[in-house]
C-alpha positions as CSV (number, residue, x, y, z in Angstrom):
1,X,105.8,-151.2,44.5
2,X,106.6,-154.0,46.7
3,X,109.2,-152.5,49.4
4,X,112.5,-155.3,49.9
5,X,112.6,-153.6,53.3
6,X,109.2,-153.9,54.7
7,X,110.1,-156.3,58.0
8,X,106.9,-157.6,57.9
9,X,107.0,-158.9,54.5
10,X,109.5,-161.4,54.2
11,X,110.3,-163.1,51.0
12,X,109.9,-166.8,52.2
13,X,110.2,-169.3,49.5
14,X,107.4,-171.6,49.0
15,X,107.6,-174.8,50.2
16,X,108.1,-176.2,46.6
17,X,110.2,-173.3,45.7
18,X,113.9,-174.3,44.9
19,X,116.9,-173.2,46.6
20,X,119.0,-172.7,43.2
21,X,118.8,-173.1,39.7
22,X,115.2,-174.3,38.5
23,X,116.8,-175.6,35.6
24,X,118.4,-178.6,38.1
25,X,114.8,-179.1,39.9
26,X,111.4,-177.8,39.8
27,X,109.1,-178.9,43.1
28,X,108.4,-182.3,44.0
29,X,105.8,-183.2,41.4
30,X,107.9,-182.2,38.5
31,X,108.5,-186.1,38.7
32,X,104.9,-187.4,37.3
33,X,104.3,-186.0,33.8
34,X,103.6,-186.5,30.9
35,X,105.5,-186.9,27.7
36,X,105.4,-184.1,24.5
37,X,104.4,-180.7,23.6
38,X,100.9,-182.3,22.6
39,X,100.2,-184.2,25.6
40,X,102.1,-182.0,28.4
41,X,98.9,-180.8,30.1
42,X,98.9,-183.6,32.8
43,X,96.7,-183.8,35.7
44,X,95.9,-180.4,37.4
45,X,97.5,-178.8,34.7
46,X,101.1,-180.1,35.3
47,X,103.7,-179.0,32.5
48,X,106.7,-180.5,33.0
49,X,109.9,-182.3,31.8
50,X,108.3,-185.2,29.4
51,X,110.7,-187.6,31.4
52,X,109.3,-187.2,34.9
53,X,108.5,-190.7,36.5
54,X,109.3,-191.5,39.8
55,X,112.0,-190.8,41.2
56,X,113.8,-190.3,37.8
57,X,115.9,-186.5,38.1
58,X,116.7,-184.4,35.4
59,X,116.2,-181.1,34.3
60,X,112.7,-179.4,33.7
61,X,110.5,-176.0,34.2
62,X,107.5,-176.4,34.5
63,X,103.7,-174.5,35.3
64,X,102.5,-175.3,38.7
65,X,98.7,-176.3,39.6
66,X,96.9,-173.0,39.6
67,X,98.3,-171.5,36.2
68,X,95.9,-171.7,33.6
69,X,95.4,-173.8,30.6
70,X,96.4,-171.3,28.1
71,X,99.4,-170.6,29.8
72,X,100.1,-174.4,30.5
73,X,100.1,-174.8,26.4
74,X,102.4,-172.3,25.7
75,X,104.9,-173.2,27.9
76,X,104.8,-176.9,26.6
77,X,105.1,-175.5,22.9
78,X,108.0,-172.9,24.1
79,X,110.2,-175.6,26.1
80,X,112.3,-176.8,23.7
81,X,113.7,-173.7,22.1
82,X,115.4,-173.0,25.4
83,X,115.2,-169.4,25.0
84,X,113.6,-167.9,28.2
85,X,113.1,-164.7,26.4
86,X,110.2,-166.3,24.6
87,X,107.7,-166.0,27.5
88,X,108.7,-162.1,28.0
89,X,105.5,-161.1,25.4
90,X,102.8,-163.4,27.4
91,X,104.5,-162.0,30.7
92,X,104.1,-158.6,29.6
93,X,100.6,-158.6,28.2
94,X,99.4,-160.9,31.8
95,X,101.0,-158.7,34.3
96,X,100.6,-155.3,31.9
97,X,104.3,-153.9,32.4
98,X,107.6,-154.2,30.5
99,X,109.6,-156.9,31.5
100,X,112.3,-153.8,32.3
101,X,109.8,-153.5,35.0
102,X,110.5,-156.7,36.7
103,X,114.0,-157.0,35.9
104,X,113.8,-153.9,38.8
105,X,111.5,-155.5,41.1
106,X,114.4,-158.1,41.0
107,X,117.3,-155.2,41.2
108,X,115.6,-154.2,44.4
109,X,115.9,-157.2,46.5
110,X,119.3,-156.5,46.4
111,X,121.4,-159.8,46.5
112,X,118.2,-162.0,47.3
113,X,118.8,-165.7,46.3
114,X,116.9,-167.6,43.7
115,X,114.0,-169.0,45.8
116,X,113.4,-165.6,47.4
117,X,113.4,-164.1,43.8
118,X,110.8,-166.8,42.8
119,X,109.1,-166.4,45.8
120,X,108.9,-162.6,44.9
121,X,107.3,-163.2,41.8
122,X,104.9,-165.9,42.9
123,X,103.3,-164.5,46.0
124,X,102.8,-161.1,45.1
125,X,103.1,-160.5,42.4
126,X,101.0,-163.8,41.3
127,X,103.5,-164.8,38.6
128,X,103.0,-168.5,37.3
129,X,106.2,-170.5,38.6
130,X,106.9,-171.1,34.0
131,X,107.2,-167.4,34.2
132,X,108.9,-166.3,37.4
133,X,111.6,-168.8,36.4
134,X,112.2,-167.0,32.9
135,X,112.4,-163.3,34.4
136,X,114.5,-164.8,37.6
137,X,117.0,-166.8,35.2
138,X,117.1,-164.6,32.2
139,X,118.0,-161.5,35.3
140,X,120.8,-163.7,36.8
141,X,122.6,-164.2,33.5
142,X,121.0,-167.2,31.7
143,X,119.1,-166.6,28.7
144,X,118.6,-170.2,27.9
145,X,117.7,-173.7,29.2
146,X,119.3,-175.0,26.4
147,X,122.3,-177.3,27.3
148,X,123.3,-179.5,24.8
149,X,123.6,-177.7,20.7
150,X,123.1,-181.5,19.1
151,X,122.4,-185.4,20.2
152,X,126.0,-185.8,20.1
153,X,127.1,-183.5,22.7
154,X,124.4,-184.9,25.0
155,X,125.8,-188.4,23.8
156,X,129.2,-186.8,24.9
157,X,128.2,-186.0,28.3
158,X,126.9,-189.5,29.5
159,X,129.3,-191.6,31.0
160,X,130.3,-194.8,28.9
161,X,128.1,-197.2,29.6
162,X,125.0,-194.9,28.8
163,X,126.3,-193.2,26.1
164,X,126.9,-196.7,24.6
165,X,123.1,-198.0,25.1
166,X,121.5,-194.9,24.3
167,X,123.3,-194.7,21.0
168,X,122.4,-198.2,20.0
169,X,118.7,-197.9,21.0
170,X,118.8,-194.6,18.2
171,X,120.9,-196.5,15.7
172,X,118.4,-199.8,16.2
173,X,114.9,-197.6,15.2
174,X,116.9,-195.7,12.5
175,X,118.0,-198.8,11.4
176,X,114.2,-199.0,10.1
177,X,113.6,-195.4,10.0
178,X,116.3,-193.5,8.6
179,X,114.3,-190.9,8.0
180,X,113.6,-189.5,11.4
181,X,115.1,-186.7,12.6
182,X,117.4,-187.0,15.9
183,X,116.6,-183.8,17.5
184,X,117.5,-182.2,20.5
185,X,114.5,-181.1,22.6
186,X,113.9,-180.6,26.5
187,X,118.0,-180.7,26.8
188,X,116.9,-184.5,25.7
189,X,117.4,-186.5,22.8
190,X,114.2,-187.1,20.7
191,X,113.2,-188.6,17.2
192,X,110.6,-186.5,15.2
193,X,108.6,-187.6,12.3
194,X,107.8,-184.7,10.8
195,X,106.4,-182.0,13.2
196,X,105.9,-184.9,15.7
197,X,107.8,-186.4,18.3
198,X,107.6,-189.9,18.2
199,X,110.4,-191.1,20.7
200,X,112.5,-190.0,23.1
201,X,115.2,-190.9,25.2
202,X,116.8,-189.9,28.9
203,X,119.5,-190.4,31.2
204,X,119.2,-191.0,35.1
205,X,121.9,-192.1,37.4
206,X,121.0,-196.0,37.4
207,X,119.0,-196.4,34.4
208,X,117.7,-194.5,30.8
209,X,114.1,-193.8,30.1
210,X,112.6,-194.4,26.9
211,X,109.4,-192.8,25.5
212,X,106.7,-192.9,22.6
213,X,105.3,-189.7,23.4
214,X,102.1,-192.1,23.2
215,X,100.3,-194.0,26.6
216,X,98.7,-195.7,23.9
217,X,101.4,-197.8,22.5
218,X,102.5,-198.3,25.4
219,X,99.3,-200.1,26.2
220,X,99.2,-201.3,23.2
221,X,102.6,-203.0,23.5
222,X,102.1,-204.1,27.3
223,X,102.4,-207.8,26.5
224,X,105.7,-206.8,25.0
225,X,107.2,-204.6,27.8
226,X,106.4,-207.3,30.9
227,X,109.9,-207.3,31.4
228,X,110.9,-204.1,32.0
229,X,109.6,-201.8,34.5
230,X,106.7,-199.3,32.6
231,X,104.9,-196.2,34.4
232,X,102.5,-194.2,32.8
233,X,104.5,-192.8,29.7
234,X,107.9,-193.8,30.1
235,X,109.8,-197.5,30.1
236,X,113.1,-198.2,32.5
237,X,115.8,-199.3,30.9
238,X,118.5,-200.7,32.8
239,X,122.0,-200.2,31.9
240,X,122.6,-204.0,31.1
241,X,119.8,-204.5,28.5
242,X,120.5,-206.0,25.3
243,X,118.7,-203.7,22.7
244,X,115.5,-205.5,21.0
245,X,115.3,-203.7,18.0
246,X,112.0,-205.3,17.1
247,X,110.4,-203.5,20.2
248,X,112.0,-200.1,19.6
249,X,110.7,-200.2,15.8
250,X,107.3,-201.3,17.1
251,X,107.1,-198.2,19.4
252,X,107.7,-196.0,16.8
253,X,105.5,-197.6,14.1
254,X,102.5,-197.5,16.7
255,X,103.7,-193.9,17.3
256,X,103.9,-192.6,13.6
257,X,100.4,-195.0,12.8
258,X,98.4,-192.4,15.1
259,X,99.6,-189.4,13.2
């Protein structure tokens, strides 16, 4: 076993290793993905937060470039139950030990902080970052990502002004849709039609987020969407927007017509 002693073995983080909770960042690129459980394999097999534009911070884990595909699917299907306990089977059948077996690899580094855990995990033991993240947080007391129970303690926990817009954007497509479930999933609000998510909502400091889960309506509505600013799965909403309900209930009629 890996000795927490040996001086010429240092546990130095990575360079995109974090220096705390993964749950409040996860490497640089964590910020260009793309949107649900169906479409979260993003260039170089990038699974992150479905939120992740540029520049836009919230909370995500994600797989990093060199895990594989496989792996990269199930973490997208896992991430919204929260519960990091869910990767312990593929974690034991990849690395062939209990996870009892890495909660003591942990044990031994003593009082190591989160990035030299991670970094444990990553460099030697060749741990995918979705995976070191679950044994690391699970070992250091949380069991789950989860952070809000329901929409309206995440509503709750906005400040005014965002709690307001983001309420009225989800009463304007239910409005037409009453049907849709409002779900919470990635510790973000979400509308599902069925077993699909069809739109989704997120907070940042300066603006909210707004998501299809589709690049193709958003394509689709382009012409529509000229004035607001639209990367590659998500539109910017500022804080000041008067809600068009017209676009909102087009998004999520595109959305739903490609299911």
């Amino acid at each position: 076993m890996f000795d927490a002693h040996q001086s010429d073995l240092a546990y130095r983080p990575r360079p995109d290793a974090a220096h705390g909770d993964n749950d409040h960042r996860d490497a640089s690129v964590e910020q260009s993905a793309a949107f649900s459980p169906t479409s979260a394999l993003v260039l170089l097999h990038l699974v992150t937060h479905p939120f992740r534009g540029a520049r836009d911070v919230g909370t995500s884990e994600l797989c990093h470039a060199n895990d594989s595909t496989h792996e990269a699917h199930q973490y997208a299907r896992l991430m919204p139950t929260g519960d990091r306990s869910d990767h312990f089977p593929s974690i034991e059948k990849k690395h062939g030990k209990p996870i009892a077996h890495w909660f003591k690899v942990l044990k031994d580094l003593g009082d190591a902080k989160y990035a030299e855990q991670i970094a444990l995990l990553r460099d030697h033991h060749e741990f995918s970052q979705a995976h070191a993240n679950a044994v690391v947080m699970y070992h250091r007391g949380s069991k789950s990502s989860k952070r809000h129970d329901d929409p309206a303690a995440y509503f709750k926990n906005l400040e005014p002004p965002k709690a307001k817009l983001a309420k009225a954007i989800f009463a304007a497509i239910r409005a037409k849709y009453p049907k849709l479930e409002l779900v919470i999933a990635w510790n973000q609000p979400m509308l599902k039609h069925g077993d699909h998510y069809v739109f989704g909502l997120s907070a940042s400091k300066n603006h909210l987020l707004i998501n299809p889960h589709s690049k193709q309506v958003l394509d689709t509505l382009a012409p529509r969407l000229k004035s607001l600013e639209v990367s590659k799965h998500t539109v910017r909403i500022p804080l000041d927007w008067k809600v068009n309900a017209s676009l909102l209930q087009a998004m999520v009629r595109e959305r739903i017509s490609e299911i």
